[in-house]
SEGUKOL-459503 format. One record per residue (C-alpha): residue in one letter; x, y, z. Coordinates in steps of 0.1 Angstrom, whole numbers, plus 5000, padded with zeros to 4 digits. Example, Ala and Ser with C-alpha at 12.3 -4.5 7.8 and 13.67 -1.06 7.14 Angstrom:
<tikols>
A / 5123 / 4955 / 5078 .
S / 5137 / 4989 / 5071 .
</tikols>
This chain:
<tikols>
X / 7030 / 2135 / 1738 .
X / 7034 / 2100 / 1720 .
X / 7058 / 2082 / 1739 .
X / 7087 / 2087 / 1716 .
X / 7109 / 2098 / 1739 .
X / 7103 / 2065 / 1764 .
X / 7106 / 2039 / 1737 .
X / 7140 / 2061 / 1719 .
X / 7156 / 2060 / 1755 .
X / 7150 / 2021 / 1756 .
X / 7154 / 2010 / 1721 .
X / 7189 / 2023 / 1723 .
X / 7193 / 1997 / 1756 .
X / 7183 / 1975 / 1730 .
X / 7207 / 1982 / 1703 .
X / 7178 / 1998 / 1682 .
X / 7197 / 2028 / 1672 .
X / 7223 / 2008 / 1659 .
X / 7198 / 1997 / 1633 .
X / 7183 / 2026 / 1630 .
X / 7212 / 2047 / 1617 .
X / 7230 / 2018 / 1593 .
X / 7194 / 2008 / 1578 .
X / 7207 / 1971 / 1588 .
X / 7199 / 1951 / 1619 .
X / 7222 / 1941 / 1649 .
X / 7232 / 1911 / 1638 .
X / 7226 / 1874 / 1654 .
X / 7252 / 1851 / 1676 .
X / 7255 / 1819 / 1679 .
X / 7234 / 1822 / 1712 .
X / 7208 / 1840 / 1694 .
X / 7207 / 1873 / 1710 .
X / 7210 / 1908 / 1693 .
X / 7249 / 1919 / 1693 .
X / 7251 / 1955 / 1689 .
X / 7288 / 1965 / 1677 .
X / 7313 / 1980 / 1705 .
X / 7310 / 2013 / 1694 .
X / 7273 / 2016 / 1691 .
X / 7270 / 2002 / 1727 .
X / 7256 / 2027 / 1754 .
X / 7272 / 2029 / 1783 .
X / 7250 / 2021 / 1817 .
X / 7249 / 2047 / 1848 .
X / 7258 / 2037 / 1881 .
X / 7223 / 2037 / 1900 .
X / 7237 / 2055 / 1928 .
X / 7240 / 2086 / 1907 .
X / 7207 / 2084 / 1889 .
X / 7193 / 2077 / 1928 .
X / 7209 / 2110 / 1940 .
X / 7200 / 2134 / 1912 .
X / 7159 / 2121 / 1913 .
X / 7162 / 2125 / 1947 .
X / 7175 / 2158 / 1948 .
X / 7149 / 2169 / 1916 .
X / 7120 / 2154 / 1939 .
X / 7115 / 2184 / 1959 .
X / 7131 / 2207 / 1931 .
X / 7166 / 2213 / 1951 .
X / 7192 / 2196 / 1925 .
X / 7223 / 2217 / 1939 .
X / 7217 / 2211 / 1975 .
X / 7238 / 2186 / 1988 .
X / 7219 / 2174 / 2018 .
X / 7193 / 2156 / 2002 .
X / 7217 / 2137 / 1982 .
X / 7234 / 2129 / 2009 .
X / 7205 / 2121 / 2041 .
X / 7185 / 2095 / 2019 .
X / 7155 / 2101 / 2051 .
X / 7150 / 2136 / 2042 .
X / 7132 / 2123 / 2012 .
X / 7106 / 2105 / 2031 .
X / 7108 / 2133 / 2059 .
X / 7091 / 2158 / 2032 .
X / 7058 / 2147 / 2027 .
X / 7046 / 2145 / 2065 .
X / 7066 / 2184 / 2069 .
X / 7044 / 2192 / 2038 .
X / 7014 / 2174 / 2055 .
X / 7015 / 2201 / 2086 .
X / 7003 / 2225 / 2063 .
X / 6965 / 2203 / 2066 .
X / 6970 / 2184 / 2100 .
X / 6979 / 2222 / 2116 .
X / 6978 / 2256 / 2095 .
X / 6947 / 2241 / 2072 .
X / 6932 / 2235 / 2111 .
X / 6940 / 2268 / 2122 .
X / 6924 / 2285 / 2091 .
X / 6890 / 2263 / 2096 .
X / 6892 / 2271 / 2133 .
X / 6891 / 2305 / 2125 .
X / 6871 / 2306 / 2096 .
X / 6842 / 2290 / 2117 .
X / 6851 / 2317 / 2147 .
X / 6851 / 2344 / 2123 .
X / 6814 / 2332 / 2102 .
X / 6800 / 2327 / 2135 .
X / 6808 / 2364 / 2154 .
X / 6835 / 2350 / 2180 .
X / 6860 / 2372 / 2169 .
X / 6840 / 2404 / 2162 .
X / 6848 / 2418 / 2203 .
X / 6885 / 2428 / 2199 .
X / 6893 / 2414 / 2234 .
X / 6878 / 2377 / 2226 .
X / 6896 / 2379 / 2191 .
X / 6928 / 2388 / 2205 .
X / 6924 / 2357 / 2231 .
X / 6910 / 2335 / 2205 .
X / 6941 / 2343 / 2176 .
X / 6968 / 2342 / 2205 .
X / 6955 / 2308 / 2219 .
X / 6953 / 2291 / 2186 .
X / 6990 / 2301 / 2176 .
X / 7003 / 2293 / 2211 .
X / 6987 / 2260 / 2198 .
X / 6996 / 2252 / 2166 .
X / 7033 / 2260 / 2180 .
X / 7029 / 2233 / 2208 .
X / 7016 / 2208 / 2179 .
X / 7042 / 2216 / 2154 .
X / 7068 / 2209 / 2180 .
X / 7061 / 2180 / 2190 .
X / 7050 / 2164 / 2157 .
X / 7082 / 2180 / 2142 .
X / 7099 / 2156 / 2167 .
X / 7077 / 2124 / 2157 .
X / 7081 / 2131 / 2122 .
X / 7116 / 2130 / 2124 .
X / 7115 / 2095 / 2145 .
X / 7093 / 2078 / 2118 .
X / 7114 / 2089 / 2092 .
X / 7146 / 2075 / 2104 .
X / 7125 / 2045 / 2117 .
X / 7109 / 2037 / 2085 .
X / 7145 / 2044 / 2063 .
X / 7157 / 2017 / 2087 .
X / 7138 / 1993 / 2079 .
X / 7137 / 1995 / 2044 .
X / 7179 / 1993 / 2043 .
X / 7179 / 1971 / 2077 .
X / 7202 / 1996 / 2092 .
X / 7198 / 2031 / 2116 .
X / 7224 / 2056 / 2102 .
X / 7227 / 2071 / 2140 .
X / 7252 / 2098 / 2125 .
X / 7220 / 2117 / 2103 .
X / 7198 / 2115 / 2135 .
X / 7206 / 2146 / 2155 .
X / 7204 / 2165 / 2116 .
X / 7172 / 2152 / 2106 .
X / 7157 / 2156 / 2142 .
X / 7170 / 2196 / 2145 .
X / 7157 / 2202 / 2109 .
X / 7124 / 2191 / 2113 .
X / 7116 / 2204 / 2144 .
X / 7128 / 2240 / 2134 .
X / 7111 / 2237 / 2101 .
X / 7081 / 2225 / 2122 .
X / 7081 / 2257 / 2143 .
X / 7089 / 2282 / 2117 .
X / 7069 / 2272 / 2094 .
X / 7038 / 2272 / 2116 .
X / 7047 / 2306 / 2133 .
X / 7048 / 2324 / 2098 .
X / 7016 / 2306 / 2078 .
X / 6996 / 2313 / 2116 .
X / 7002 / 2346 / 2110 .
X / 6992 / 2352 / 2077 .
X / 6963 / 2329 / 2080 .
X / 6948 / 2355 / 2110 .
X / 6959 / 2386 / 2087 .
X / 6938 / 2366 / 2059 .
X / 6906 / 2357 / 2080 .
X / 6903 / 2394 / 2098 .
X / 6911 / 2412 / 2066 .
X / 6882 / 2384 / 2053 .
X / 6858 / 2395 / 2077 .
X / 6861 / 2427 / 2075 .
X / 6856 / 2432 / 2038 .
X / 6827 / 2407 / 2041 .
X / 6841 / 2376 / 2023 .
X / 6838 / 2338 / 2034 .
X / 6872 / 2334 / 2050 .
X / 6866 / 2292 / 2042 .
X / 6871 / 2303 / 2004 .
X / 6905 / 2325 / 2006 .
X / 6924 / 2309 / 2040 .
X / 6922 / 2270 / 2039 .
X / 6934 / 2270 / 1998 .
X / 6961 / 2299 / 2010 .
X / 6973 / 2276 / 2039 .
X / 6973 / 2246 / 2017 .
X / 6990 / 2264 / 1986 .
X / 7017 / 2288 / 2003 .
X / 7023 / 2258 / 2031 .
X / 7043 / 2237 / 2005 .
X / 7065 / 2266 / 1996 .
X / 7072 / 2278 / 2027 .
X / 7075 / 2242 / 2048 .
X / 7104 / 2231 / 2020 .
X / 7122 / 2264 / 2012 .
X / 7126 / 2264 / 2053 .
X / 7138 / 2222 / 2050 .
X / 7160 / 2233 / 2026 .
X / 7176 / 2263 / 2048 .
X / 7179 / 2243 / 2077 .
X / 7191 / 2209 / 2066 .
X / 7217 / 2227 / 2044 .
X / 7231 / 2252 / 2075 .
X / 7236 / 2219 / 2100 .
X / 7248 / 2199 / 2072 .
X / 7276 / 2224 / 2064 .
X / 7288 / 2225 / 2106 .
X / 7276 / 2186 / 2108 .
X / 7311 / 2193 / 2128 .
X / 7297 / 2217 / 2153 .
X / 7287 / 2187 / 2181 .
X / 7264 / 2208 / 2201 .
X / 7246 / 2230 / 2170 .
X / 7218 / 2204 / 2163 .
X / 7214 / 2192 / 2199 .
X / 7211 / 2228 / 2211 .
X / 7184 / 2239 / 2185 .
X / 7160 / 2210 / 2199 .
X / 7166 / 2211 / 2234 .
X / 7157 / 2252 / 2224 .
X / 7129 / 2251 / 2205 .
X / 7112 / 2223 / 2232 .
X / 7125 / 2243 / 2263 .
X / 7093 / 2270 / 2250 .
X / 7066 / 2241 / 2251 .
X / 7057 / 2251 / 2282 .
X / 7056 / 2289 / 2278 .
X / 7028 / 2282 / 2246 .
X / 7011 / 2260 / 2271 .
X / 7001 / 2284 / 2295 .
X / 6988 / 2311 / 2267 .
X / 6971 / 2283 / 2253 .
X / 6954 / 2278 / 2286 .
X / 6935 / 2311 / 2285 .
X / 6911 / 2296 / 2260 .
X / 6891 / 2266 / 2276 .
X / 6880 / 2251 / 2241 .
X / 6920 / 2253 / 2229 .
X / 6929 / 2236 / 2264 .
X / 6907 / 2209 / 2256 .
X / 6920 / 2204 / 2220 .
X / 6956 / 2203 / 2236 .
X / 6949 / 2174 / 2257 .
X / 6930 / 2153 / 2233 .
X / 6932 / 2163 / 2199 .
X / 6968 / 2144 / 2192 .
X / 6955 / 2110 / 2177 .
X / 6943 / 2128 / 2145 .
X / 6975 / 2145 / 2140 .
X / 7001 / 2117 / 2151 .
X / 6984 / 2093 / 2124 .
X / 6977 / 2117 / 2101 .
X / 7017 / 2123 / 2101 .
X / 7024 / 2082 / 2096 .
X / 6999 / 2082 / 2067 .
X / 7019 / 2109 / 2052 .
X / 7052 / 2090 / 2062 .
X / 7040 / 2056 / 2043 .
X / 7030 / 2082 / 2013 .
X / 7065 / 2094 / 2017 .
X / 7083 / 2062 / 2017 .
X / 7064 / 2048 / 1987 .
X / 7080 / 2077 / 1970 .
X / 7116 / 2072 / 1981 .
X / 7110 / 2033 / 1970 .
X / 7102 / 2043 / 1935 .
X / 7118 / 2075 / 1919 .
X / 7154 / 2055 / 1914 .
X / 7135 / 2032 / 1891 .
X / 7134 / 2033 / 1858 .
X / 7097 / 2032 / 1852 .
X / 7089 / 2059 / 1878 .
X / 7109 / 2085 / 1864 .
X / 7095 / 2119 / 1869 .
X / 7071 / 2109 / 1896 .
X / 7091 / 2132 / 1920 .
X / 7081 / 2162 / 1899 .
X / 7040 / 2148 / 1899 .
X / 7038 / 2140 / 1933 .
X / 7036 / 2173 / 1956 .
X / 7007 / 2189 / 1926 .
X / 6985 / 2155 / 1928 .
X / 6988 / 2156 / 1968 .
X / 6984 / 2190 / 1966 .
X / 6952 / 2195 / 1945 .
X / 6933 / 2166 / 1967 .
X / 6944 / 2186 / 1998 .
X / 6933 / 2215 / 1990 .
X / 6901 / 2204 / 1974 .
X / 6891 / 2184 / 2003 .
X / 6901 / 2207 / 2030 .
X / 6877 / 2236 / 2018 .
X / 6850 / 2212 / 2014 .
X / 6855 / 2201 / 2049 .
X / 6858 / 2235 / 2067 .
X / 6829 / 2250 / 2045 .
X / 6806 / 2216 / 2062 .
X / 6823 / 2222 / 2093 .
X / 6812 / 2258 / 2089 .
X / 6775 / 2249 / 2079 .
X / 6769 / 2227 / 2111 .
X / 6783 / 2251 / 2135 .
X / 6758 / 2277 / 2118 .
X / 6727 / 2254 / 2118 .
X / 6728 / 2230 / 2143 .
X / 6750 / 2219 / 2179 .
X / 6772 / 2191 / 2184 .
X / 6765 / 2160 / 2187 .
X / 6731 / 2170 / 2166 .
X / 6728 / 2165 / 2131 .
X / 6704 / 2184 / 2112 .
X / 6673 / 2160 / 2094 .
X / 6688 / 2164 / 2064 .
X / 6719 / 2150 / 2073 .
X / 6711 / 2121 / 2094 .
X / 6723 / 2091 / 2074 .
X / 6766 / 2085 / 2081 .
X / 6768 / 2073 / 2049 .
X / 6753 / 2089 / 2023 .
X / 6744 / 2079 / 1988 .
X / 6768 / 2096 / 1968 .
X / 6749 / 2109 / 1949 .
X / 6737 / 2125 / 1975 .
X / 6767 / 2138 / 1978 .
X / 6772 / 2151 / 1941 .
X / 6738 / 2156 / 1924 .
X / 6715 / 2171 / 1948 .
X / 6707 / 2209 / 1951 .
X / 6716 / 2210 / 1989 .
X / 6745 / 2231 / 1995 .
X / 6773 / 2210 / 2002 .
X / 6765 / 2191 / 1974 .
X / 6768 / 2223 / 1949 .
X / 6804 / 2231 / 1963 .
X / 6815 / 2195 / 1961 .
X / 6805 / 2198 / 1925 .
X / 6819 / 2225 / 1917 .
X / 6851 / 2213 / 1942 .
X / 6852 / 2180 / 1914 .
X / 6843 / 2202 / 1879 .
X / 6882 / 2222 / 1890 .
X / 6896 / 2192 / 1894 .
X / 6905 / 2182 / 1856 .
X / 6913 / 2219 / 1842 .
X / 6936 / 2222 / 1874 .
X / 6958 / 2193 / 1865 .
X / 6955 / 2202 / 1825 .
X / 6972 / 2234 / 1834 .
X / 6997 / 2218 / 1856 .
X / 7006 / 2194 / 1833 .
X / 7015 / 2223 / 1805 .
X / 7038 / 2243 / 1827 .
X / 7059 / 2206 / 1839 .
X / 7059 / 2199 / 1804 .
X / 7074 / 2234 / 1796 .
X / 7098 / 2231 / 1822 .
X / 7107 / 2196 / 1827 .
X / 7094 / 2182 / 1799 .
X / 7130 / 2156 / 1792 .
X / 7122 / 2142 / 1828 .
X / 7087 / 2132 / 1823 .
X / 7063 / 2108 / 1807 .
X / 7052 / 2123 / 1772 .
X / 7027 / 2096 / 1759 .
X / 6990 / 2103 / 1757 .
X / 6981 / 2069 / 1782 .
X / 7000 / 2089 / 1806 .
X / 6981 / 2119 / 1806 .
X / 6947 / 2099 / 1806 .
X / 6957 / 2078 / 1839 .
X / 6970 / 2111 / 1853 .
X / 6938 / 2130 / 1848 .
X / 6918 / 2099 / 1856 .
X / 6940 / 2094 / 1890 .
X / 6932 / 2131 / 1905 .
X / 6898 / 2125 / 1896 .
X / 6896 / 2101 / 1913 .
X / 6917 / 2107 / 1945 .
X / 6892 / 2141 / 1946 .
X / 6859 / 2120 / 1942 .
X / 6870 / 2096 / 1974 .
X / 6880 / 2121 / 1991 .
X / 6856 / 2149 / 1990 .
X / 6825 / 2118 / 1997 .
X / 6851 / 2106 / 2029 .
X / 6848 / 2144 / 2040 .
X / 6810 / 2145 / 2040 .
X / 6810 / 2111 / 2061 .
X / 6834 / 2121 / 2087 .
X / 6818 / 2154 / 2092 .
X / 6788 / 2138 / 2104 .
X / 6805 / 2112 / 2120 .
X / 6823 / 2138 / 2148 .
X / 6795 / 2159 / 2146 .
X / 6776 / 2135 / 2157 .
X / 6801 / 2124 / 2180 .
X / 6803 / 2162 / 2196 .
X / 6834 / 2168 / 2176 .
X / 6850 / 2197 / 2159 .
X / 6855 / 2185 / 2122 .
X / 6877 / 2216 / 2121 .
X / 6902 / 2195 / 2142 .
X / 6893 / 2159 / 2137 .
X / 6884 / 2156 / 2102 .
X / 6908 / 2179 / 2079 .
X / 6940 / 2159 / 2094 .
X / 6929 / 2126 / 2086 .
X / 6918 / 2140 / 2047 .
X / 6947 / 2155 / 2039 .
X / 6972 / 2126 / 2054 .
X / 6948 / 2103 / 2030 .
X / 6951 / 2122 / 1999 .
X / 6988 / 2119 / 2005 .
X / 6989 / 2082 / 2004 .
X / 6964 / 2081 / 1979 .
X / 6981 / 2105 / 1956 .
X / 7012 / 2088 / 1959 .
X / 6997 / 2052 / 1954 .
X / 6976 / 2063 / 1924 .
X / 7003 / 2084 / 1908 .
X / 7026 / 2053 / 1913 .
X / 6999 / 2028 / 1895 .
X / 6999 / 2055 / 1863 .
X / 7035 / 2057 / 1860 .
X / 7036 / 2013 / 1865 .
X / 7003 / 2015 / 1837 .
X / 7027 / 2039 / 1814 .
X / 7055 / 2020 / 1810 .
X / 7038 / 1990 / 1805 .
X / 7018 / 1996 / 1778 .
X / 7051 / 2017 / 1761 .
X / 7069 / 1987 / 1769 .
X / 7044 / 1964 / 1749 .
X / 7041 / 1984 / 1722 .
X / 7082 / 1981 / 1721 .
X / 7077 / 1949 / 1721 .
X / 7054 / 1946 / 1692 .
X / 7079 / 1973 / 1675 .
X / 7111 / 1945 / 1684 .
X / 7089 / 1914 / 1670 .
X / 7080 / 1934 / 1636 .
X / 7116 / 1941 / 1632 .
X / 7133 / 1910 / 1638 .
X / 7102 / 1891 / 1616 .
X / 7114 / 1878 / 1582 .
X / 7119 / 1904 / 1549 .
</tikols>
């Protein structure tokens, strides 16, 4: 982990292993520059090429053609991914709180409770599958200047579907998880929200990947993609009306969009940031980075969140916080260092935080090690980045829980949306800065290498 492996790739740019194998320099033109004999010369790679296969290794999926070819899936992924906190990590907390707090303990309100909340999280993912689709193609058109109106119907259909699905089949196992919780006695905020967060990536991109191939293969069929929509929206109104047996769920239906909708266009900006930098040079292997640092901050954050939510729901009423929790912005050290209970599981949220990545980093380097950053500065900014991302995050959690509290709020549906769709961006944005930081250190120490070789015998 020293780096060789950047500087070998860009000294032979240089005509470095020209030198390197004859013992002698490149020697010096008339115009002063290094000359580097034909034969010795490497050939460049057309960009589009190196664009394609990044973008295909981003989300793991080198042999499927569709995300070579649709550019917008790319920046579709992360707010599909980010469903998994602005819906299934909402359902879980939902639950979780309904479960700690006896709701669900009379089989006849837990079987209207668990049917409302799918019927839901199925009207949600819908719809947002729809959106997420439009802000994709609207924000790949303005980076290029240009719509590509003949990916629109393909993109649209394989979000939505993936939307659907993939909420249908994590809504079920998160009420298998949080009954079989209860019943054994264990916190369901410790097993569902991390379950949601961790199986949610899997499952959201394995689905993407189904999808987008199948109407990509009968792009073709005119009235495939069309029909799947038009489908899939005709049953809105059929998850509406189960939805309406639950008052509280009604009342989430009608006014709990704005966290999701921007939660989704955080994700999105996340999302294009990492479709503007994996073709370059410097950013190479940041595709493999970027769903583990948005991941671990997710996750983190999320159980923090639902185990406060949890905590005011069991010792206080909305729209009342308890004495000890008066202040909206806490002293964070308040936050970290005290013996209050929150404070102990963000601590112990923040002490998994470096081990977590450590082991992360060992398996990428076992299995992709050629297509990532190797030097020691690397790792440093890396572990320093999710440190970082988990500190803001898990102190932004403890001030917006008492902010909708306080405000009569669920934070179960107001605050985890918002947390997740800003560890996105911030995971993206930081993991961006180490890769930037990487390669310019590696590129000044090059430099000092270049100035020491060309110096005088």
């Amino acid at each position: 982990m020293d780096g060789t492996e950047t500087r070998q790739r860009r000294a032979e740019e240089l005509g470095l292993r020209y030198a390197l194998s004859t013992g002698r320099l490149p020697r010096v033109s008339e115009d002063g520059p290094l000359s580097v004999p034909e034969s010795q010369r490497v050939s460049p790679k057309p960009l589009g090429t190196e664009l394609s296969r990044e973008t295909a290794l981003s989300i793991g999926l080198q042999h499927w053609p569709v995300f070579m070819e649709v550019k917008d899936l790319l920046t579709l992924v992360p707010p599909l991914v980010g469903l998994k906190g602005n819906l299934e990590m909402t359902l879980a907390s939902r639950l979780s709180t309904a479960a700690n707090t006896g709701q669900i303990d009379d089989p006849r309100e837990q079987h209207r409770v668990i049917s409302s909340n799918l019927a839901l999280i199925q009207v949600q993912a819908t719809v947002v599958g729809f959106l997420a689709a439009m802000a994709a193609l609207l924000l790949g058109a303005l980076s290029r200047g240009e719509l590509d109106f003949e990916k629109v119907e393909l993109l649209c259909a394989s979000s939505v579907i993936t939307a659907f699905l993939a909420a249908f089949a994590l809504g079920m196992l998160m009420v298998s998880i949080v009954i079989g919780a209860r019943k054994l006695g264990v916190n369901p905020d410790n097993i569902a929200t991390p379950i949601a967060a961790s199986l949610g990536d899997l499952i959201t991109l394995s689905i993407l990947a189904f999808f987008s191939s199948f109407f990509y293969k009968y792009k073709d069929s005119r009235y495939l993609t069309p029909l799947v929509c038009i489908s899939l929206m005709a049953l809105t109104p059929v998850w509406v009306l189960i939805a309406k047996k639950n008052p509280p769920i009604m009342k989430i239906l009608k006014f709990g969009w704005f966290p999701i909708i921007l939660a989704m266009m955080i994700s999105s900006f996340g999302g294009l940031i990492l479709n503007k930098t994996i073709s370059k040079e410097q950013y190479k292997g940041m595709a493999i980075f970027t769903p583990i640092i948005c991941g671990v901050g997710g996750n983190l954050v999320a159980i923090q969140t639902s185990r406060i939510s949890t905590y005011l729901h069991m010792w206080s009423t909305p729209g009342v916080l308890p004495l000890w929790m008066k202040k909206f912005w806490p002293n964070p050290c308040s936050t970290f260092c005290t013996s209050e209970i929150n404070s102990m599981s963000a601590r112990v949220l923040l002490f998994l935080v470096i081990p977590g990545h450590l082991i992360f980093l060992y398996v990428i380097y076992l299995v992709e090690g050629h297509s990532v950053p190797n030097s020691k500065t690397f790792v440093v900014c890396y572990l320093l980045a999710g440190l970082m991302q988990v500190t803001i995050l898990l102190y932004l959690a403890e001030v917006m829980t008492r902010l909708t509290w306080h405000q009569a709020l669920d934070p179960d549906n107001h605050c985890i949306p918002y947390l997740t769709g800003l560890g996105d961006l911030l995971g993206t944005g930081l993991l961006a800065l180490c890769f930037l930081i990487s390669w310019l250190l590696s590129e000044a120490e090059l430099d000092g290498t270049l100035e020491l070789a060309s110096g005088p015998p």
